[in-house]
N, CA, C and O atoms as a GROMACS GRO file, in nm:
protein
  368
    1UNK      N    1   1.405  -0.740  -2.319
    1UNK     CA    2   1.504  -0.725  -2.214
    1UNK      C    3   1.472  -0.830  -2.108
    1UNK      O    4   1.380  -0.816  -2.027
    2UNK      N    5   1.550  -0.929  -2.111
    2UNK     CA    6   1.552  -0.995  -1.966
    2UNK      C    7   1.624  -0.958  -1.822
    2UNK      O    8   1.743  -0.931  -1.806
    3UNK      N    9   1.520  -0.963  -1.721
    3UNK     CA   10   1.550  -0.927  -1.589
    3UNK      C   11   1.693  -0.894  -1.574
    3UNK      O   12   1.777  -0.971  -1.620
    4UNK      N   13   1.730  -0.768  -1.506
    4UNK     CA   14   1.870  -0.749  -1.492
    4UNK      C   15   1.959  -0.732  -1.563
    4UNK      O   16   2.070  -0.694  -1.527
    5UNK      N   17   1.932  -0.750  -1.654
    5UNK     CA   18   2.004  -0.670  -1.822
    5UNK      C   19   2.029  -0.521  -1.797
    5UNK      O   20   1.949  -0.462  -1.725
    6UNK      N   21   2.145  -0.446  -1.855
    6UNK     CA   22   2.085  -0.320  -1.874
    6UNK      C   23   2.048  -0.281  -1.985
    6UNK      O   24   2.093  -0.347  -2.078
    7UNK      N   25   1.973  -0.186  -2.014
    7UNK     CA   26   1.910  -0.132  -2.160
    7UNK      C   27   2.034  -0.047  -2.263
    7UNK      O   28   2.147  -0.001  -2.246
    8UNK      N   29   1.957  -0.056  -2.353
    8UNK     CA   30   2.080  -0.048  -2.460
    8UNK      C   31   2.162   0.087  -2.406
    8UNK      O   32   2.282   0.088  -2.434
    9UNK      N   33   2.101   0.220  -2.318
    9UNK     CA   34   2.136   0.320  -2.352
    9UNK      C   35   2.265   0.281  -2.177
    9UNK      O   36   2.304   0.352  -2.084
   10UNK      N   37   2.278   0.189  -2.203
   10UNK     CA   38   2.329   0.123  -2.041
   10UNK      C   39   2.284   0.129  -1.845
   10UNK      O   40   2.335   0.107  -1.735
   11UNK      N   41   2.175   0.170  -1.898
   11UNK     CA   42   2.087   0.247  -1.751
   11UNK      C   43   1.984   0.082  -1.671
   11UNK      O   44   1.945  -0.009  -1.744
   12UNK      N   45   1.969   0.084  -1.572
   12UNK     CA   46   1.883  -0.021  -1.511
   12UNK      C   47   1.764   0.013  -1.538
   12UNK      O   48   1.762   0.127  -1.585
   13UNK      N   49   1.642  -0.043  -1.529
   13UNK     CA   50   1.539  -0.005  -1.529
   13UNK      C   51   1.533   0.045  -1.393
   13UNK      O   52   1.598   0.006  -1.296
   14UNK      N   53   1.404   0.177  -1.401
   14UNK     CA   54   1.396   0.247  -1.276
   14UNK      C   55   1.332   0.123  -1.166
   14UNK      O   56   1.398   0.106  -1.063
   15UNK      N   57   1.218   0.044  -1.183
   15UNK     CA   58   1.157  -0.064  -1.071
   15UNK      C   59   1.308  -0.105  -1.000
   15UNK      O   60   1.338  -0.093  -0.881
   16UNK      N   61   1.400  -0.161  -1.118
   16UNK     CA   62   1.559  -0.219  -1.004
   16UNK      C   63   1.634  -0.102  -0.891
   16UNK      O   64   1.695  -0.112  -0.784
   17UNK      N   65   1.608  -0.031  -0.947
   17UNK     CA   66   1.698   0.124  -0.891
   17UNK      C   67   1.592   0.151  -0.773
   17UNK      O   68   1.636   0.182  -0.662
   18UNK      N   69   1.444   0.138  -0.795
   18UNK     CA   70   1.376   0.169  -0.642
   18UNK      C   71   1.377   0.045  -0.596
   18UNK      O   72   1.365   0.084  -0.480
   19UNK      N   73   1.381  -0.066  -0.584
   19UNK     CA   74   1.378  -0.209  -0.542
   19UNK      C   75   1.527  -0.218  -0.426
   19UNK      O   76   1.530  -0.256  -0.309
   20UNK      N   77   1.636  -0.169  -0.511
   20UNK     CA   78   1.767  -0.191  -0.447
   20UNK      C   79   1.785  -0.043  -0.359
   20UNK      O   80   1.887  -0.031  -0.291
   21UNK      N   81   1.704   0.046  -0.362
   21UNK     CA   82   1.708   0.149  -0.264
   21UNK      C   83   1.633   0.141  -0.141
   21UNK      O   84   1.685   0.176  -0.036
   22UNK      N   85   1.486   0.087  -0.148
   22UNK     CA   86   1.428   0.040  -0.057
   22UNK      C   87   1.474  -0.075   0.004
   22UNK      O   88   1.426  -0.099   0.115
   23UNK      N   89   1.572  -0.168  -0.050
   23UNK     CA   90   1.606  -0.283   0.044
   23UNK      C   91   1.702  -0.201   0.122
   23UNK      O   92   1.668  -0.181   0.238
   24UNK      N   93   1.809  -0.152   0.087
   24UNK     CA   94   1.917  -0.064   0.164
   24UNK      C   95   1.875   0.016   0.270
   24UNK      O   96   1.941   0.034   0.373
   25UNK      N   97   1.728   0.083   0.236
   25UNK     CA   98   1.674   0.159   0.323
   25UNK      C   99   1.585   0.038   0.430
   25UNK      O  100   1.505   0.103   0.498
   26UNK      N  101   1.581  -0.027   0.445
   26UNK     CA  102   1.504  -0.090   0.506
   26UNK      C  103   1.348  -0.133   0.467
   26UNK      O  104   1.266  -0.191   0.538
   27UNK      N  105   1.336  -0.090   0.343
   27UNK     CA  106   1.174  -0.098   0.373
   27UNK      C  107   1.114  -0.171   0.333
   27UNK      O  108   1.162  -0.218   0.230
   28UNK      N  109   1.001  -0.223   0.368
   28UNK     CA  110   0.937  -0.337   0.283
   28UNK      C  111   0.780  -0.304   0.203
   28UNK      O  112   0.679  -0.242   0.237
   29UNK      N  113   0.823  -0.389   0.069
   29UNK     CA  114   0.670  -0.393  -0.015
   29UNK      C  115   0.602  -0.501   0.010
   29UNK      O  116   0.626  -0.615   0.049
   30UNK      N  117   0.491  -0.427  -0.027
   30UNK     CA  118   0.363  -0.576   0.004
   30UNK      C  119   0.291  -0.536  -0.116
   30UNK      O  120   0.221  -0.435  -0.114
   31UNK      N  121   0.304  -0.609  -0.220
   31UNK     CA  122   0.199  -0.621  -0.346
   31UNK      C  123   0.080  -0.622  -0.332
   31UNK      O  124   0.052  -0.726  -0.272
   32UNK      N  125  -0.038  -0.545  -0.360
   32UNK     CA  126  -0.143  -0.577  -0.296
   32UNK      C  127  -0.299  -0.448  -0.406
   32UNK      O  128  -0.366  -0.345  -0.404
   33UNK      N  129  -0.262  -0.575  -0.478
   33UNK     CA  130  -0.366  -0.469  -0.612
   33UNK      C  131  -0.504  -0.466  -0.556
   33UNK      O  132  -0.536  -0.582  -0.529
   34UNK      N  133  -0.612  -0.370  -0.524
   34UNK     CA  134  -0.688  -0.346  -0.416
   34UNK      C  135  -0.758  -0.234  -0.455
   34UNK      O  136  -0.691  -0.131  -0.463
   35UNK      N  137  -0.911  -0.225  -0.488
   35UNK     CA  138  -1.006  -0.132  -0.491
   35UNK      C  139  -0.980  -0.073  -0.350
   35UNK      O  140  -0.943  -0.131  -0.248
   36UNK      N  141  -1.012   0.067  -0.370
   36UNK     CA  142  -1.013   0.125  -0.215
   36UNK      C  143  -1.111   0.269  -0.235
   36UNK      O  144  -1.198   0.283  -0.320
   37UNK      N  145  -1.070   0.369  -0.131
   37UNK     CA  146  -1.158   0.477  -0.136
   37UNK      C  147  -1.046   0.593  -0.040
   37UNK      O  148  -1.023   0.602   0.081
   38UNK      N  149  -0.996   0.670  -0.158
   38UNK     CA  150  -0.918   0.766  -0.151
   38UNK      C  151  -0.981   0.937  -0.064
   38UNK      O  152  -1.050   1.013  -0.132
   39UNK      N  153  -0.946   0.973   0.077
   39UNK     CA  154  -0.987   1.068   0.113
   39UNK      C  155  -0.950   1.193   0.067
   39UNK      O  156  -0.833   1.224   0.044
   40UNK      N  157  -1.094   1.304   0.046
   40UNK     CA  158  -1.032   1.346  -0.043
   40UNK      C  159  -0.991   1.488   0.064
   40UNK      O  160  -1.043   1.517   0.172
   41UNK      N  161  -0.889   1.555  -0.005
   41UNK     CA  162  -0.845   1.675   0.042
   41UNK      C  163  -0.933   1.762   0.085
   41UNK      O  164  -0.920   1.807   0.199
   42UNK      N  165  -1.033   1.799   0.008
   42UNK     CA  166  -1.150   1.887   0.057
   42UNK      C  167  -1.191   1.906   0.162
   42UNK      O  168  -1.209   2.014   0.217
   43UNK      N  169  -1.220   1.745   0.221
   43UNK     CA  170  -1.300   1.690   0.321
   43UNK      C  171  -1.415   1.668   0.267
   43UNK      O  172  -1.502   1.690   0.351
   44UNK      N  173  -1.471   1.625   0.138
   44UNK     CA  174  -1.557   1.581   0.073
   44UNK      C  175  -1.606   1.425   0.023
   44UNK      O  176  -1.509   1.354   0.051
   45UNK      N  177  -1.698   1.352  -0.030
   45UNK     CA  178  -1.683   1.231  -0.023
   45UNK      C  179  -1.557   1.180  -0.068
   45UNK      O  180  -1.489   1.272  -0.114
   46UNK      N  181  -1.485   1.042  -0.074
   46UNK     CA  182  -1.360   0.985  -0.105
   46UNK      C  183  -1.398   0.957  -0.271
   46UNK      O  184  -1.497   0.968  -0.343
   47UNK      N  185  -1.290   0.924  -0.281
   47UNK     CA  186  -1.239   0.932  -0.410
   47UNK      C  187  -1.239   0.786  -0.493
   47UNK      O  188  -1.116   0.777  -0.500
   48UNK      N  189  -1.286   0.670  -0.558
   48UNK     CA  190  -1.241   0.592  -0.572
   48UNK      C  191  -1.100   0.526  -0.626
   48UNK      O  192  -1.063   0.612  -0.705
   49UNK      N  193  -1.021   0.443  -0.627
   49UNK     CA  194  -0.903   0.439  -0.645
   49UNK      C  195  -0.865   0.269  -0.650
   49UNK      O  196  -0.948   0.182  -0.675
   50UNK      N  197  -0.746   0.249  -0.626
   50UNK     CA  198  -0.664   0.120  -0.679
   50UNK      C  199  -0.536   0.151  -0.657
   50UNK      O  200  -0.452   0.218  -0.718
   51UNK      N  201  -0.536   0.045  -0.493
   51UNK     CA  202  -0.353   0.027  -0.436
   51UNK      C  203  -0.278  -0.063  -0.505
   51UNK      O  204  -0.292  -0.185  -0.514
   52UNK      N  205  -0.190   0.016  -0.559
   52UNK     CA  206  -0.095  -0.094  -0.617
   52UNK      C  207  -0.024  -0.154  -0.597
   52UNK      O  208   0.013  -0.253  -0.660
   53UNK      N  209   0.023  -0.096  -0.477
   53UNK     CA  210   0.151  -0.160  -0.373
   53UNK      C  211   0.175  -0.100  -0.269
   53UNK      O  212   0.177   0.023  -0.277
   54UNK      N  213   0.206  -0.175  -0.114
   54UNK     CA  214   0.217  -0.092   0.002
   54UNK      C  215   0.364  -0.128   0.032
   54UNK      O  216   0.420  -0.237   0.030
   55UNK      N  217   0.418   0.022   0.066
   55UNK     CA  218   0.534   0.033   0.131
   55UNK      C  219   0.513   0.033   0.293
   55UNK      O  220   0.407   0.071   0.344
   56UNK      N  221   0.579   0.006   0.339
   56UNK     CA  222   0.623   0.002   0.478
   56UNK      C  223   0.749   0.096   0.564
   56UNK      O  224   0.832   0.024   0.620
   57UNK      N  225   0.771   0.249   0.580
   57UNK     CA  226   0.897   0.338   0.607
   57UNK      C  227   0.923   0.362   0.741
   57UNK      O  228   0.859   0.316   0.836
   58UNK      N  229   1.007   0.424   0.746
   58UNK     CA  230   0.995   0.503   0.900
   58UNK      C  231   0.867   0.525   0.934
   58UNK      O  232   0.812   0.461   1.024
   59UNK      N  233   0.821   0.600   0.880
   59UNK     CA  234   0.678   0.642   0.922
   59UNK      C  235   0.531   0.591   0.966
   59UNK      O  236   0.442   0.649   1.028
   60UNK      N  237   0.538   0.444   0.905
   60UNK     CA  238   0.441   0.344   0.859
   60UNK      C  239   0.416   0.295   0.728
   60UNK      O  240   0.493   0.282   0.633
   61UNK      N  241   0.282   0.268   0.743
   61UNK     CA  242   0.234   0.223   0.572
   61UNK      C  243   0.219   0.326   0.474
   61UNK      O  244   0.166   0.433   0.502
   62UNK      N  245   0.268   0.298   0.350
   62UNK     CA  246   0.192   0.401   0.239
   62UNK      C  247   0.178   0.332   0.125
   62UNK      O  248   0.263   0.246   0.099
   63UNK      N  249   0.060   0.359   0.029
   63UNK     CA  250   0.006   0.272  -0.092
   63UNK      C  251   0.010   0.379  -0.224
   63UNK      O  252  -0.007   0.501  -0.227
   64UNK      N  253   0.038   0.291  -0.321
   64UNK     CA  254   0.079   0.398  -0.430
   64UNK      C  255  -0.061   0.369  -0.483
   64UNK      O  256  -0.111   0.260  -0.509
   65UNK      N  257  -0.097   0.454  -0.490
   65UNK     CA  258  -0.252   0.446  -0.532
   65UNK      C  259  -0.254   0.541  -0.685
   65UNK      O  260  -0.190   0.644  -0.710
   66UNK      N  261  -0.366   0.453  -0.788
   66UNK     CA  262  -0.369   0.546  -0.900
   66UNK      C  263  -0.533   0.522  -0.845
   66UNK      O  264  -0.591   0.420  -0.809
   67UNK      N  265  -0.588   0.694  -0.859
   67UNK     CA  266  -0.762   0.732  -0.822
   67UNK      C  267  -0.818   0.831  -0.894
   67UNK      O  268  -0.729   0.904  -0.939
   68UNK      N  269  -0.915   0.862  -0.922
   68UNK     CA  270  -0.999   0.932  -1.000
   68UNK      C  271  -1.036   1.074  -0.955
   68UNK      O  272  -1.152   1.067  -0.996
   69UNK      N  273  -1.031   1.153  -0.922
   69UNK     CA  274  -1.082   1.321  -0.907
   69UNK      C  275  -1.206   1.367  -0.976
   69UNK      O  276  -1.181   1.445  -1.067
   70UNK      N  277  -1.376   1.331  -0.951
   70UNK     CA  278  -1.430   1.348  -1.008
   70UNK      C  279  -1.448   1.487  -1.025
   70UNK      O  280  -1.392   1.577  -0.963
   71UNK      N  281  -1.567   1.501  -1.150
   71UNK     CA  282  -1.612   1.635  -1.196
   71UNK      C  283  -1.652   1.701  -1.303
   71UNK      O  284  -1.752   1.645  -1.348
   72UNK      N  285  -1.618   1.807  -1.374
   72UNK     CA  286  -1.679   1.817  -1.500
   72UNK      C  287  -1.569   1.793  -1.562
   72UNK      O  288  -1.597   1.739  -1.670
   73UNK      N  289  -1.448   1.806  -1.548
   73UNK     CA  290  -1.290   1.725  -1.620
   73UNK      C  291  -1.247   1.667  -1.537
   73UNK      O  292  -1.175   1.721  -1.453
   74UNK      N  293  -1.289   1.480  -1.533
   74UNK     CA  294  -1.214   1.439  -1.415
   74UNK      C  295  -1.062   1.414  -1.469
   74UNK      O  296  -1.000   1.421  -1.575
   75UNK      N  297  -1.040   1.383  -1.338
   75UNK     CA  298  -0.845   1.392  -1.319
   75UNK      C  299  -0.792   1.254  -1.288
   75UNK      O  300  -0.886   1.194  -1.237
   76UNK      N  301  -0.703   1.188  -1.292
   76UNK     CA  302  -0.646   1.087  -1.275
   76UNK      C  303  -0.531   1.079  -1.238
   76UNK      O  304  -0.441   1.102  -1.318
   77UNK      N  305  -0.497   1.036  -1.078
   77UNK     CA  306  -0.362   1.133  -0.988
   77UNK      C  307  -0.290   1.015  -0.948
   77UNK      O  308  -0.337   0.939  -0.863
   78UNK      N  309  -0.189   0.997  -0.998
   78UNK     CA  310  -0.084   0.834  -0.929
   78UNK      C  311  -0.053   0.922  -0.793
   78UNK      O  312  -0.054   1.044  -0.774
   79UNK      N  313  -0.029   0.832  -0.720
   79UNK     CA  314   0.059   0.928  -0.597
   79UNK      C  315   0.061   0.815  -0.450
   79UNK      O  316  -0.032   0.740  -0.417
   80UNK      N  317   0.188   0.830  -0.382
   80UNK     CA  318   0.206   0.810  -0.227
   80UNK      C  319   0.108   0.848  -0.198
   80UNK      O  320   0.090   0.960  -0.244
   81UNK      N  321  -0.030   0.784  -0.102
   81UNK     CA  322  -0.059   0.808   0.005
   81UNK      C  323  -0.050   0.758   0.104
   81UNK      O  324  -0.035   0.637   0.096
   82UNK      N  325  -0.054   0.834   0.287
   82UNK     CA  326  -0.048   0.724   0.412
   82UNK      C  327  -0.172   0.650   0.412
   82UNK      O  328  -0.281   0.680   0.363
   83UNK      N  329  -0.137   0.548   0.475
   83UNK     CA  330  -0.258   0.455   0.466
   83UNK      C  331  -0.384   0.488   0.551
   83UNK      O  332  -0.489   0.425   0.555
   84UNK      N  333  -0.341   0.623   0.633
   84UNK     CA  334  -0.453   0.671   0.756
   84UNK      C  335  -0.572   0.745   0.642
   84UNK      O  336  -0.689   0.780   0.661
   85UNK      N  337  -0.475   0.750   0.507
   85UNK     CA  338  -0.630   0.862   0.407
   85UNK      C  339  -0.636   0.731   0.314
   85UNK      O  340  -0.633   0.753   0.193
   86UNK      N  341  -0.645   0.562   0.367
   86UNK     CA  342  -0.723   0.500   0.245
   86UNK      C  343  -0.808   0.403   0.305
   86UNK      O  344  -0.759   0.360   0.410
   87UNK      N  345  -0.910   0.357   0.279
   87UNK     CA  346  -1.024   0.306   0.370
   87UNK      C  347  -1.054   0.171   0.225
   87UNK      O  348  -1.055   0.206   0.107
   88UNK      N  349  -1.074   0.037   0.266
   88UNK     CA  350  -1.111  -0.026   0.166
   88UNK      C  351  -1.265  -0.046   0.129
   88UNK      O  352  -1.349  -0.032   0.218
   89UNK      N  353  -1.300  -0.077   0.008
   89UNK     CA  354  -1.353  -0.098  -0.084
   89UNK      C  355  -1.457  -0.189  -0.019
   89UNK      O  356  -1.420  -0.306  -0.017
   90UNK      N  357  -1.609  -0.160   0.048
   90UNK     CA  358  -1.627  -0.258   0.137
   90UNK      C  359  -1.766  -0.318   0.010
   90UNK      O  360  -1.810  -0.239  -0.073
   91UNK      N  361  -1.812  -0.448   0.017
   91UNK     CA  362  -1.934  -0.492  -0.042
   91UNK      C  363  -2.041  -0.397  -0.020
   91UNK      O  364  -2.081  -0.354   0.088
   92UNK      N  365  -2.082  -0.369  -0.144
   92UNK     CA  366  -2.242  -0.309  -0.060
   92UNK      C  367  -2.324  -0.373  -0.093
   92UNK      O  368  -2.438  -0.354  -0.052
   0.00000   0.00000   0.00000
């Protein structure tokens, strides 16, 4: 499938459908593939993780982060977070 085609079943791909909703809405992406450190809900150490892309809304920043949930079955959680619960990835 080349860019902007639609697929056989005649539908856009979903990336065009959020791309042309966020421009309408105002908002802007910033590409920005990025080790980080996901806070965790608990209030326990953070989480490690990987921003995939930051939006910019009404609200402020938010990074779609895919991160890890450790434990004895860890978990693996895509999800919106605000950027106030992601802290980067510093050298140690």
């Amino acid at each position: 499938m080349s860019g902007g085609q639609l697929r056989r079943n005649g539908q856009r791909p979903l990336y065009q459908v959020v791309r042309e909703q966020q421009a309408r809405a105002g908002v802007e992406e910033k590409p920005a593939v990025r080790h980080c450190w996901v806070r965790a809900t608990d209030g326990g150490e953070p989480w490690p993780g990987i921003v995939v892309v930051w939006v910019r809304g009404p609200n402020g920043w938010r990074g779609r982060v895919v991160y890890v949930v450790p434990g004895d079955d860890p978990v693996l959680v895509e999800a919106w977070v605000d950027a106030e619960n992601l802290r980067p990835l510093t050298a140690g």
